[in-house]
C-alpha positions as CSV (number, residue, x, y, z in Angstrom):
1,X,220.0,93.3,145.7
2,X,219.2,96.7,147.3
3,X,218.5,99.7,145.1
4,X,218.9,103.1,146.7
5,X,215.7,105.1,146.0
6,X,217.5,108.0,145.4
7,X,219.5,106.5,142.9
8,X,216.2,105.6,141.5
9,X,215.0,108.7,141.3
10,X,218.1,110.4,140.2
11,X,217.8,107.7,137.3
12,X,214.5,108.3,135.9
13,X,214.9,112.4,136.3
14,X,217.8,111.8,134.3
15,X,215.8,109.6,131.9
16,X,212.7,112.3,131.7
17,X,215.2,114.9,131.3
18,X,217.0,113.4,128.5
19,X,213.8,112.3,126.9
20,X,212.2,115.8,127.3
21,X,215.8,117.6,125.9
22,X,216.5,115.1,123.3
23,X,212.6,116.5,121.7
24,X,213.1,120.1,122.8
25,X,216.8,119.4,120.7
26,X,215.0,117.9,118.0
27,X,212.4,120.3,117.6
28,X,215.0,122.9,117.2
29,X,216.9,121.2,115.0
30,X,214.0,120.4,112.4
31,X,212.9,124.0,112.4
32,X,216.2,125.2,112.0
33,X,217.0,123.1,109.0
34,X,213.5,123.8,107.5
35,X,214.4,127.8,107.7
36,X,217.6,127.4,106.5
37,X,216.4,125.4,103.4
38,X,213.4,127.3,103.2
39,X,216.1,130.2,102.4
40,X,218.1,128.5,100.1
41,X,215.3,127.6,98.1
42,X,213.7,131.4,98.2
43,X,217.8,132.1,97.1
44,X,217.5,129.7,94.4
45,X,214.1,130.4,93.0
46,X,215.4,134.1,92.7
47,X,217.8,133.2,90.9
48,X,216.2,131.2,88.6
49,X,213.6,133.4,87.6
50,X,216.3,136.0,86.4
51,X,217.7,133.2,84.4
52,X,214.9,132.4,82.8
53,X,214.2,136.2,82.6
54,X,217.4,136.0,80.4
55,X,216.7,132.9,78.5
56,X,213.1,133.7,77.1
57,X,214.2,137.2,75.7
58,X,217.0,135.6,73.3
59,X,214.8,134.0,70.5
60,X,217.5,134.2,68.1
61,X,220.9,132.4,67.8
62,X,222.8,135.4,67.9
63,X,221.0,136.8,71.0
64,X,221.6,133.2,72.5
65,X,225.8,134.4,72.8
66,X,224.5,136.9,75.1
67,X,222.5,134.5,77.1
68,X,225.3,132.4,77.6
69,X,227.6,135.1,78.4
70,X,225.1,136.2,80.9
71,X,224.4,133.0,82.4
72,X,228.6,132.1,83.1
73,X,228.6,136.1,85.0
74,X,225.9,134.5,87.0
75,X,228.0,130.9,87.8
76,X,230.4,132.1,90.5
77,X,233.5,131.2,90.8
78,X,233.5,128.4,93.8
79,X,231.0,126.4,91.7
80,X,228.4,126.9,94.5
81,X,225.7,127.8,91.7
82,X,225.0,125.8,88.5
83,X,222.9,126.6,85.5
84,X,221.9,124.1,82.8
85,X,219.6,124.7,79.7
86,X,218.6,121.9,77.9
87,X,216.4,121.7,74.7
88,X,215.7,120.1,70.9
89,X,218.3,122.2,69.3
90,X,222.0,121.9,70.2
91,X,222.2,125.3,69.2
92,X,220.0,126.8,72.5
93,X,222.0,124.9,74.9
94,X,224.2,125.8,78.1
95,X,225.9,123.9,80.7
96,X,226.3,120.6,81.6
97,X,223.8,118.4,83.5
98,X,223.9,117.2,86.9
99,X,224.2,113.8,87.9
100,X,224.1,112.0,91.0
101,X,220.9,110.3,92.9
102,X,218.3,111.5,94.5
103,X,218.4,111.9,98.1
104,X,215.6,113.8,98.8
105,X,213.2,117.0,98.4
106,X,212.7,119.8,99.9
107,X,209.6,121.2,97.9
108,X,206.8,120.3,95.1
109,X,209.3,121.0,92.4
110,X,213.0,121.1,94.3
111,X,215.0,118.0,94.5
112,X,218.3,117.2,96.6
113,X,221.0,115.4,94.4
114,X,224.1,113.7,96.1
115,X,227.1,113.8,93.5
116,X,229.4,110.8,93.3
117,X,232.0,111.3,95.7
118,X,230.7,114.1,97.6
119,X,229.2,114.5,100.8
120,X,226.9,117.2,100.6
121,X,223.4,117.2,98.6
122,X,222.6,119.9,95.6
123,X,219.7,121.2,95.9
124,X,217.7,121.8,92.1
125,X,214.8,123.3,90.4
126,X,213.5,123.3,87.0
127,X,212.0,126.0,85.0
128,X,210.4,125.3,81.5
129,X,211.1,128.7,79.3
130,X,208.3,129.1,76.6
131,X,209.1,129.3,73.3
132,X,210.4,132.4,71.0
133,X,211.9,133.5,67.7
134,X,214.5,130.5,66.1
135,X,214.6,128.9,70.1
136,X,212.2,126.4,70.8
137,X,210.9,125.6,74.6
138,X,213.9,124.8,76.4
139,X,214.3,123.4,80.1
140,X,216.5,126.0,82.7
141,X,217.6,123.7,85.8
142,X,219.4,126.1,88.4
143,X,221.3,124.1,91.2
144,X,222.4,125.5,94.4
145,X,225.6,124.0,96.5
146,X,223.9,123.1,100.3
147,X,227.7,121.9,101.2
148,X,227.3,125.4,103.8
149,X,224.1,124.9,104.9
150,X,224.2,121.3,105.5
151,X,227.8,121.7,107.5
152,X,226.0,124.0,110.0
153,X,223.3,122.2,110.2
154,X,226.0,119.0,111.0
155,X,227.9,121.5,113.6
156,X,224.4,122.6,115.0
157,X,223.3,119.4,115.6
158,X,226.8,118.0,117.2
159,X,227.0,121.3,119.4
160,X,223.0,120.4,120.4
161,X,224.0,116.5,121.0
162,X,226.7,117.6,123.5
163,X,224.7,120.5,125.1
164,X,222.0,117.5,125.8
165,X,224.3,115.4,127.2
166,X,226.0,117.5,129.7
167,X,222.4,119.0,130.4
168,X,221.2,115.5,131.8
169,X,224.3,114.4,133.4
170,X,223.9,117.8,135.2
171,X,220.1,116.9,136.3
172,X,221.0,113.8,137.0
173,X,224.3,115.3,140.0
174,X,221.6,117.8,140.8
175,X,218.8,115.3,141.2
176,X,221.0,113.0,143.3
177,X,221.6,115.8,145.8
178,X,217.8,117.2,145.7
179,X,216.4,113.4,146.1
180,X,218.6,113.3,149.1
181,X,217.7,116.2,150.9
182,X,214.0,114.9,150.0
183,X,214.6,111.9,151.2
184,X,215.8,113.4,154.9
185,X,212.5,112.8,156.7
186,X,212.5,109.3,155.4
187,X,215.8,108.4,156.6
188,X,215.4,110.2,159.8
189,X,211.8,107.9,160.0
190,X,214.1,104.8,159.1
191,X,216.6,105.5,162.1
192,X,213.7,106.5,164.5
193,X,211.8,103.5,163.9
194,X,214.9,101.4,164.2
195,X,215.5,102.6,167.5
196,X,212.3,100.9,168.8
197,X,212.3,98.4,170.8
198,X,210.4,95.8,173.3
199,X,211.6,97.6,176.3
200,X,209.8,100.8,175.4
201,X,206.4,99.6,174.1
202,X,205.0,102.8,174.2
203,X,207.6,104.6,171.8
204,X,205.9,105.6,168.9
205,X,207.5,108.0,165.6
206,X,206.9,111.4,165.8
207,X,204.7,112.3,162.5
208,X,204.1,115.9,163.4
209,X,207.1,117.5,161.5
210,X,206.8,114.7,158.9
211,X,205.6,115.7,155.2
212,X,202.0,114.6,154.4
213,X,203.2,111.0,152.4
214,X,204.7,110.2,154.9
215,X,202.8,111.2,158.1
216,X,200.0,108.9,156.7
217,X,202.7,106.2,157.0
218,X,203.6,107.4,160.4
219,X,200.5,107.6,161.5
220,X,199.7,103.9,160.4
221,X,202.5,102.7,161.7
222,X,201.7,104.6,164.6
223,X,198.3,102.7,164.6
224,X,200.1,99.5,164.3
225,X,202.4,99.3,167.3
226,X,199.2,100.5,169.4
227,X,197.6,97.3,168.0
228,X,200.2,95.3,168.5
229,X,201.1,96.7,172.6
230,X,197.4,96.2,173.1
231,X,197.9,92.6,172.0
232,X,201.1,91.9,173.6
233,X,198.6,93.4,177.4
234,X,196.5,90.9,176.6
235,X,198.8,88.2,175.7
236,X,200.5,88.7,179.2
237,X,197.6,89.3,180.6
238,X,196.1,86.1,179.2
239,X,199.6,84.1,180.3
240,X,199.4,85.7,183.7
241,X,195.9,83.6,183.7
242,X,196.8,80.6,182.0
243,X,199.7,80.2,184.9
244,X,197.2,81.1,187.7
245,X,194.1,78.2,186.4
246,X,196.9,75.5,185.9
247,X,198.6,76.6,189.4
248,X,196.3,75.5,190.9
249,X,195.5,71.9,190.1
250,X,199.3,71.2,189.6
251,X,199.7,72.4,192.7
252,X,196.7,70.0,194.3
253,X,198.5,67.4,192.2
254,X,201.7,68.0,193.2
255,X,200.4,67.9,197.1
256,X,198.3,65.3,196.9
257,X,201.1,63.1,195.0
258,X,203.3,64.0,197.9
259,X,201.5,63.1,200.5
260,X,200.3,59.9,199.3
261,X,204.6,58.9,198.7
262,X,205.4,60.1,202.9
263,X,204.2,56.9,203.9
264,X,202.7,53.7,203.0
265,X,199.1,53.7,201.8
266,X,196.1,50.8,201.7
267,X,194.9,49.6,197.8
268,X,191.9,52.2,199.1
269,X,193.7,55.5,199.7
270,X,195.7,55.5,196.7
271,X,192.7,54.7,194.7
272,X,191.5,57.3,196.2
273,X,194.2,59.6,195.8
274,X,193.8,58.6,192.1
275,X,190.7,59.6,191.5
276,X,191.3,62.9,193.1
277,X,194.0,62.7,191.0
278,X,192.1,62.1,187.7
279,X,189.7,64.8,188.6
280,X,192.5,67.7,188.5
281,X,193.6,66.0,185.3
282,X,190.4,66.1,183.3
283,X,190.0,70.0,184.7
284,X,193.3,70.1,183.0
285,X,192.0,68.6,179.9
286,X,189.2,70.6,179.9
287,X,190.9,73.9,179.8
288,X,193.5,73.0,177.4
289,X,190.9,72.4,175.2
290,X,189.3,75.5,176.1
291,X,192.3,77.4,175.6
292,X,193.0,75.4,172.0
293,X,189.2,76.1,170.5
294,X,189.5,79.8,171.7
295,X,193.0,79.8,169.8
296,X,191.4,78.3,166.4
297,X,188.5,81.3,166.6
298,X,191.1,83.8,167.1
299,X,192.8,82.4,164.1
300,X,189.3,83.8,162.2
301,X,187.9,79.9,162.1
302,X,184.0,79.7,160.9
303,X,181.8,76.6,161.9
304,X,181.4,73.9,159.4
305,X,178.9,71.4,159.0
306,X,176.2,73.4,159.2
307,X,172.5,72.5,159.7
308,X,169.2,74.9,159.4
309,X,167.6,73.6,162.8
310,X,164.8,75.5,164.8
311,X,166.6,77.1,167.8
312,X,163.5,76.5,170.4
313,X,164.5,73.0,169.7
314,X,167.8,73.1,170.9
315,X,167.4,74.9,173.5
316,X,164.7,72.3,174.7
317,X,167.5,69.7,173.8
318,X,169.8,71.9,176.0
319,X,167.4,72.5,178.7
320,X,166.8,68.6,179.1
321,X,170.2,67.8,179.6
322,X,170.6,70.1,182.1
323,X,167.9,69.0,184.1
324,X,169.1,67.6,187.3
325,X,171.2,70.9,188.0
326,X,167.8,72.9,187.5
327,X,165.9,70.6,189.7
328,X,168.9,70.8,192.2
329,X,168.9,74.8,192.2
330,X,165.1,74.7,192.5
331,X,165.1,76.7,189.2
332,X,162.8,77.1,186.3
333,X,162.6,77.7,182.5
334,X,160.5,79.2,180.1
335,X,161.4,79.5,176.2
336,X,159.9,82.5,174.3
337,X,160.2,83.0,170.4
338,X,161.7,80.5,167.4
339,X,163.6,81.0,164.5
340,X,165.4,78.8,162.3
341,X,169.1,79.0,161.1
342,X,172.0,77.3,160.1
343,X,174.3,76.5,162.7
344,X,177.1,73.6,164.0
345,X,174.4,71.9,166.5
346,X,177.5,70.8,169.3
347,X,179.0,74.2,169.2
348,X,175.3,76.2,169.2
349,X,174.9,73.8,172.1
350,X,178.0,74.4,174.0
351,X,177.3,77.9,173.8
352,X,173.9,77.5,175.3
353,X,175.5,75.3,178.0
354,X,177.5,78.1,179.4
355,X,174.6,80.5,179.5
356,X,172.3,78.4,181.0
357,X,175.0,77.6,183.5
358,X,175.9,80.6,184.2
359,X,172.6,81.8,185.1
360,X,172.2,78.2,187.2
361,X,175.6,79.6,188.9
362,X,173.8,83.2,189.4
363,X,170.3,82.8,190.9
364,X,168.5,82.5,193.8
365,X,166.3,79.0,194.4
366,X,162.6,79.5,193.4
367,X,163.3,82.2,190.7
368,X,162.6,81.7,186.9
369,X,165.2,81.7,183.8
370,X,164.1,83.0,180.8
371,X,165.4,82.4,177.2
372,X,164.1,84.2,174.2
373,X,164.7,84.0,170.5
374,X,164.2,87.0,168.8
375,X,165.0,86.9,164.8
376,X,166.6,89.9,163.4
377,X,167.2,91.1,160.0
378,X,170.1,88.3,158.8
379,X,170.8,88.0,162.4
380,X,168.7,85.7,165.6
381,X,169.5,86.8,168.9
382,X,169.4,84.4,171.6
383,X,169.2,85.5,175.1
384,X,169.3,84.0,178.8
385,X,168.0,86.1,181.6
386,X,168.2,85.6,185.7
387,X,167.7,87.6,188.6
388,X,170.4,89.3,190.5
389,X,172.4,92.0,191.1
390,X,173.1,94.7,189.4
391,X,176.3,94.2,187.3
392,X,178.5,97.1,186.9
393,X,178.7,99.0,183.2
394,X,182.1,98.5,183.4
395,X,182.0,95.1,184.6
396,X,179.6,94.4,181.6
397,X,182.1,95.4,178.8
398,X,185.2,93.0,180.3
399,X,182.2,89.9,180.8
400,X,182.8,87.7,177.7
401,X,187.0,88.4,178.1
402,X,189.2,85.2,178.9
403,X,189.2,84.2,183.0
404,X,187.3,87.2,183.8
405,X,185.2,86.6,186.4
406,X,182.6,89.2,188.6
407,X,184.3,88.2,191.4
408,X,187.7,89.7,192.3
409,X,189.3,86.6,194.4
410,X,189.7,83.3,193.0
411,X,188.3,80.9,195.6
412,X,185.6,79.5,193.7
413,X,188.1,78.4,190.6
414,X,188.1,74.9,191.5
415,X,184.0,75.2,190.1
416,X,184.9,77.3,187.1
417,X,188.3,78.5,184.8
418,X,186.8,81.6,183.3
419,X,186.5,80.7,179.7
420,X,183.0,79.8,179.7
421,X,181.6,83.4,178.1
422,X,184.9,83.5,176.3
423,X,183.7,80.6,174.4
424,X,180.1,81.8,173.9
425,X,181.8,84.7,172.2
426,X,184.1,82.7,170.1
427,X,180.6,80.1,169.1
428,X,178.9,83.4,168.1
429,X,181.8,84.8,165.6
430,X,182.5,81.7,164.4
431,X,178.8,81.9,163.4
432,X,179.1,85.7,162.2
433,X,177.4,87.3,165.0
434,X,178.1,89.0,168.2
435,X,178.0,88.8,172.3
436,X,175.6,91.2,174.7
437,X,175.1,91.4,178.1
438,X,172.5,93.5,179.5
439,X,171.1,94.7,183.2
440,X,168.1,96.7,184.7
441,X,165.6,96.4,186.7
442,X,167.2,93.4,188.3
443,X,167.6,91.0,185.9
444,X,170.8,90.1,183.8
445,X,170.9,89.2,180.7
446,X,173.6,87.5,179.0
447,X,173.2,86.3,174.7
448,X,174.5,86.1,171.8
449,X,173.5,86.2,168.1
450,X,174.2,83.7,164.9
451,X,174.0,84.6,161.4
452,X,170.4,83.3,160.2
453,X,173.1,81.5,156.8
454,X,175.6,80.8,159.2
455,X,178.3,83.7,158.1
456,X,180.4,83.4,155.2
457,X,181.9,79.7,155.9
458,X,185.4,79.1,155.3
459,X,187.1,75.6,154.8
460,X,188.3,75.0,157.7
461,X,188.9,72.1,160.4
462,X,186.1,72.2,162.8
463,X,187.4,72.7,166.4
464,X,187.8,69.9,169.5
465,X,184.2,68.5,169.9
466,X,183.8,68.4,174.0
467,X,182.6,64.7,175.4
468,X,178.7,64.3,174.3
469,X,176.0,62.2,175.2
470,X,174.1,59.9,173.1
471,X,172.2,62.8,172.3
472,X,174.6,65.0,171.2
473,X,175.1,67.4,174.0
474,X,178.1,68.5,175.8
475,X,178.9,66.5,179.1
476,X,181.4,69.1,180.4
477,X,180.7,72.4,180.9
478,X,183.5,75.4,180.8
479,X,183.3,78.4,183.3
């Protein structure tokens, strides 16, 4: 169910304001019944001290005719006022008493009476009278009527009850309007972003005019869709790729394939045909897999199955397998530095693979590599450097990106898909470091860097392991 956050709003406003009027009202209301009482008692005690004035200067029987005369000028006529003298002797006595129960006090020697079959309190107080002549100590109770006070308080209160009410269902019409008008920049947010769309990728909400709450939304949001068209570049941009490498050998495939069907073909050309054949479909296999280990480190994978090996090692390992191509490009190589870490030994090694390739790929016969291993603080760098040219600071930045390549045409993809530093990149996060590349004074340098722990690891399922040798070492290498 959808709640309108207006409707919200104009709730709980209503809700504060009747909470914050109902103790206002209440406030009010107790101090007006405590002056009003506070009068009737000051009224009453007035009263009874003239009557017990009266009472202690009749000591004698005869002066007590006087008293009572006295007392029934005091006793008005509506019975709002009652006097009652109680003592020993039946002789010293006026009034009757006052029954009912107690319902309450309003001071130390003040009680409230309710009267059987009335429905207003009377409020009394006592006064003992000393002593004098023939009269002994008697007991002078004075009672007061609080039928008026009480009824205005009961008015008071209704009228206050009522004034509440309408009060908060008038904050809450008020509220309902102001929340709109409030609300104004939201909605117009809410139809501005709904009027986005993929045709226009570089729409964005205009937070200039928008109050501060919500510009910071803006402004995130804002953030977002720039994300999000910078991803959706590189996803077409990565597509556009994807479709160019796999062009290619479908299209040899497809040739090939269609060639061999114009006419009829010895056992030895087809087999032939077939193993050029199998060749574009294990460069197929290979950058499907590519494409699926690059996918599981985007996803935020971290190697498993670590080991804490020494680095020189396996880049001796390395350097050993790839021995024949070195020999073939008259090339040479010379380790510098150790360190130990905890990596995944095949991906650490498929990442060296591509370096070392790459530099194979890039150098001149008769010049030297050079690998170094330099440990940092949590951190071991591990670097390849070849001679060459001078690669371009802009080149440098777009080196480990997907099917980037230094050179602009594409005639040398049949050797190499462009993944190859992709992947180095993806070995080095998924072992919580980073990429570099690096040129001057004629030589490049190309590394990366794993965490000296490995990175945080995560529970994951370790990526597709490339074909290895008995040894351990990736057979195919990815460029």
């Amino acid at each position: 169910m959808k709640r309108s956050i207006s409707l919200r709003l104009s709730a709980m406003f209503a809700a504060v304001s009747l909470v914050v009027f109902t103790l206002t009202g209440t406030g009010l209301f107790m101090l007006m019944k405590r002056q009003l009482f506070n009068e009737l008692r000051e009224t009453l005690d007035t009263r009874a001290r003239i009557a017990s004035l009266i009472v202690s200067h009749a000591p004698t029987v005869e002066k007590w005719a006087f008293v009572q005369e006295k007392l029934r000028d005091l006793s008005p006529a509506d019975s709002r006022m009652h006097y009652y003298v109680e003592g020993p002797d039946p002789r010293f006595r006026f009034g009757t008493p006052i029954v009912g129960s107690v319902s309450g006090s309003v001071g130390p020697d003040d009680q409230l009476i309710r009267q059987p079959g009335r429905n207003y309190d009377v409020i009394l107080t006592t006064y003992t009278v000393p002593a004098g002549g023939d009269r002994p100590e008697v007991k002078l109770v004075v009672g007061s009527d609080c039928e008026r006070t009480q009824l205005m308080l009961r008015r008071f209160g209704i009228a206050l009850g009522v004034l509440i009410a309408a009060s908060t269902i008038a904050v809450a019409a008020l509220s309902r309007a102001v929340t709109r008008f409030g609300l104004a920049p939201l909605t117009r947010l809410s139809k501005e972003a709904a009027q986005l769309s993929p045709s226009n990728r570089r729409q964005r909400l205009h937070s200039d005019e928008l109050p501060e709450e919500l510009h910071e939304l803006a402004t995130s949001f804002n953030g977002a869709l720039e994300r999000l068209d910078r991803a959706y570049e590189r996803l077409e941009s990565f597509n556009a790729d994807v479709a160019h490498e796999l062009r290619t050998p479908v299209s040899i495939l497809i040739g090939q394939t269609q060639v061999a069907l114009t006419r009829d073909r010895s056992v030895l050309q087809l087999r032939q045909t077939l193993q050029s054949n199998l060749e574009e479909f294990e460069r197929l296999r290979v950058i499907v897999n590519d494409m699926l280990f690059l996918s599981r480190s985007d996803r935020g994978e971290r190697a498993t199955e670590l080991t804490e090996v020494s680095l020189r090692a396996e880049v001796s390992r390395m350097l050993e397998f790839l021995e024949m191509p070195l020999e073939e490009a008259q090339l040479t190589v010379a380790v510098h530095g150790d360190a130990s870490a905890w990596v995944n030994t095949s991906l650490f090694g498929r990442a060296m693979s591509n370096l070392l390739v790459n530099a194979i790929q890039h150098s001149s016969p008769g010049t030297a590599l050079q690998v170094t291993i330099v440990p940092q603080r949590r951190l071991v760098e591990i670097a390849v450097s070849n001679p060459g040219e001078p690669i371009d600071p802009v080149a440098r930045e777009h080196i480990f990106d997907r099917f980037y390549r230094l050179q602009e045409a594409r005639s040398n993809s049949h050797e190499n898909h462009g993944l190859g530093l992709s992947i180095v990149k993806a070995v080095a996060e998924m072992h919580g470091g980073t990429v570099f590349a690096r040129s001057a004074g004629g030589v490049n340098t190309f590394g990366f860097s794993v965490a000296v722990d490995g990175g945080p690891p995560r529970p994951q399922p370790e990526p597709d392991a490339p074909r290895t040798s008995r040894a351990g070492i990736p057979l195919h290498v990815s460029m």
